[in-house]
C-alpha positions as CSV (number, residue, x, y, z in Angstrom):
1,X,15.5,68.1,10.5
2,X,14.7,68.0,14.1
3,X,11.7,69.1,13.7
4,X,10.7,66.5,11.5
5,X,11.9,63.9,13.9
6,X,9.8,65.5,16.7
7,X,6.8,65.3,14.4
8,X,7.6,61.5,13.2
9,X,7.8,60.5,17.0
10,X,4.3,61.9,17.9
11,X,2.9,60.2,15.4
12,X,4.8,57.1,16.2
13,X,3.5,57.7,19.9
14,X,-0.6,58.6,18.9
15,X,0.0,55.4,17.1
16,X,1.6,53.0,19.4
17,X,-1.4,54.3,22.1
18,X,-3.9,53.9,19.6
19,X,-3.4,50.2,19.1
20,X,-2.5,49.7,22.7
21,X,-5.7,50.9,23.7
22,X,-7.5,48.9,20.9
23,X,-6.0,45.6,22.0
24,X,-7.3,46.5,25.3
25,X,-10.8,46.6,24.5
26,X,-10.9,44.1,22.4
27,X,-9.4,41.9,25.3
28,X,-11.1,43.5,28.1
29,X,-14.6,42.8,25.6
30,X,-13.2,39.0,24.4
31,X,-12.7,38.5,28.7
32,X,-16.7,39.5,29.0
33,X,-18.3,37.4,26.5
34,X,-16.2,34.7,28.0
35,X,-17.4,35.6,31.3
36,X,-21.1,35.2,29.8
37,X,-20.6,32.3,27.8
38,X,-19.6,30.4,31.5
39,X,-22.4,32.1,33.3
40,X,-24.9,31.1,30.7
41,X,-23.6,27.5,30.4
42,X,-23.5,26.7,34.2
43,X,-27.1,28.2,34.2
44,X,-28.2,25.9,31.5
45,X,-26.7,22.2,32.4
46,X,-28.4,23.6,36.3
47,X,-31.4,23.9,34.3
48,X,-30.9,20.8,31.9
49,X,-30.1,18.5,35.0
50,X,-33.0,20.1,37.4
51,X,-35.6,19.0,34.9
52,X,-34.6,15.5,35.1
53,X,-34.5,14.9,38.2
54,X,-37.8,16.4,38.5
55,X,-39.4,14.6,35.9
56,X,-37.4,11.3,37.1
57,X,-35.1,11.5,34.3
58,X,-37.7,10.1,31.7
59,X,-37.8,9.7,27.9
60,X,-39.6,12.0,27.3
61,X,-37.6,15.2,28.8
62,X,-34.0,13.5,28.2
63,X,-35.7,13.7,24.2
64,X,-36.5,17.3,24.4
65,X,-33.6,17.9,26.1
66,X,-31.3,16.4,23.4
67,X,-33.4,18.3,20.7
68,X,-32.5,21.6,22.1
69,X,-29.5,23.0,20.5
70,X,-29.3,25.9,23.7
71,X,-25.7,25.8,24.7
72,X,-21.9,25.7,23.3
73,X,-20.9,23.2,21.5
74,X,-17.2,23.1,22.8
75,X,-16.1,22.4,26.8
76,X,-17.1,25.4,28.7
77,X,-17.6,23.8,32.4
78,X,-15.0,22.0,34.3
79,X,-15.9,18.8,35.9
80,X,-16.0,20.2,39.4
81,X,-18.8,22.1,37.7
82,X,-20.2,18.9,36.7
83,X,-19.7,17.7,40.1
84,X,-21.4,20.9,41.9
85,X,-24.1,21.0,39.6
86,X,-25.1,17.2,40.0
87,X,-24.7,18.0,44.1
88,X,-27.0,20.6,44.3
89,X,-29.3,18.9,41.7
90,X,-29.6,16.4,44.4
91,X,-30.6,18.8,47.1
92,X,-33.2,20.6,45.0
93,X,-34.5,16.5,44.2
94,X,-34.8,16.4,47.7
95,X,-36.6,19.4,48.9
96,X,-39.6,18.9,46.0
97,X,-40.2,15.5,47.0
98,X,-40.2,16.9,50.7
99,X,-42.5,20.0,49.7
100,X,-44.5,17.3,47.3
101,X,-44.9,15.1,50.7
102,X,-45.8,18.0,52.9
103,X,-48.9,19.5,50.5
104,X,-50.4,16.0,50.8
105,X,-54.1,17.0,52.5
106,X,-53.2,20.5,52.9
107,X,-53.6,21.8,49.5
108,X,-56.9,21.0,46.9
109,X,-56.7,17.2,45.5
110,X,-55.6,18.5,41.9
111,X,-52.8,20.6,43.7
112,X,-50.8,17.4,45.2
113,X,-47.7,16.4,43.9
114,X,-44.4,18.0,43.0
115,X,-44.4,21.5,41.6
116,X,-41.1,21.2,39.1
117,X,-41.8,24.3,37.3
118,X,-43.0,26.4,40.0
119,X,-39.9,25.2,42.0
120,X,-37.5,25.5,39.0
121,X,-38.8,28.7,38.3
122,X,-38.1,30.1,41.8
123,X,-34.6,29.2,41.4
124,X,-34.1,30.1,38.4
125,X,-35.3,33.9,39.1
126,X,-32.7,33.7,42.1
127,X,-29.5,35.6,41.5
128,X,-27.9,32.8,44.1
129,X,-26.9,31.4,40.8
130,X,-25.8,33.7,39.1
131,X,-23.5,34.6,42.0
132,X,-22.5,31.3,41.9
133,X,-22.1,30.6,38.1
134,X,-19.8,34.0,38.3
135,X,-17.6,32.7,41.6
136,X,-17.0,29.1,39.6
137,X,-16.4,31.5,36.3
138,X,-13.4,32.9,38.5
139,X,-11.8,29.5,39.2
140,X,-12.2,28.2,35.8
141,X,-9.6,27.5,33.3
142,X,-12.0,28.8,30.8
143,X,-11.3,32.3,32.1
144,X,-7.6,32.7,30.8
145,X,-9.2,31.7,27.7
146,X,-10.0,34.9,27.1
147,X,-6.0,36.5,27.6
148,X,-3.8,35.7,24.7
């Protein structure tokens, strides 16, 4: 009879760690795509809100952008985010209409003006932001999402 306990308890125990370990994954894997989902998002309203303001918010990118269904559909970003975002938007504004003002009669005629894409680009290709998506990602509310 002991015996039989003995055996009934190991399995008990090989079970119990079986679905402990389990629920870890599946929250330690739940915590990363959350983790991504943030990153992604933060990346994309940077992008979103960069191309306005390059293209001084007109029609005609404010209508592409609201065809593109990029993105998640639910709250993701906190409005500090919004706030950030919008902040360094402004900066970037800035420094192309700076750059655009400094290649006046030092660069061919055709090459004057701002250079959104090339700038965007070069910002984009950065890890700054991702750095900076995964810092705000720590702060975030959207974080203990993840943790039941």
């Amino acid at each position: 009879m002991h015996r039989s306990n003995a055996f009934y308890s190991v399995v008990l125990l090989l079970l119990l760690l079986t679905f402990t370990h389990c629920t870890t994954s599946r929250q330690r894997l739940l915590k990363q795509q959350y983790k991504e989902i943030y990153v992604e998002e933060f990346k994309l309203i940077y992008f979103q809100k960069l191309l306005r303001a390059g293209f001084n918010n007109t029609e005609e990118v404010n209508s592409l952008i609201a065809f593109d269904k990029s993105g998640f559909t639910e709250p993701v970003l906190t409005s500090e985010d919004y706030q950030l975002i919008e902040r360094m938007v402004q900066a970037d504004q800035q420094q192309m209409r700076a750059d655009s003002v400094a290649r006046i009669g030092r660069v061919a005629e055709g090459a004057e003006g701002k250079q959104v894409f090339s700038y965007m680009l070069q910002k984009l290709e950065g890890k700054w932001l991702d750095s900076l998506a995964k810092e705000r990602y720590k702060l975030s509310y959207f974080r203990h999402m993840a943790t039941p």
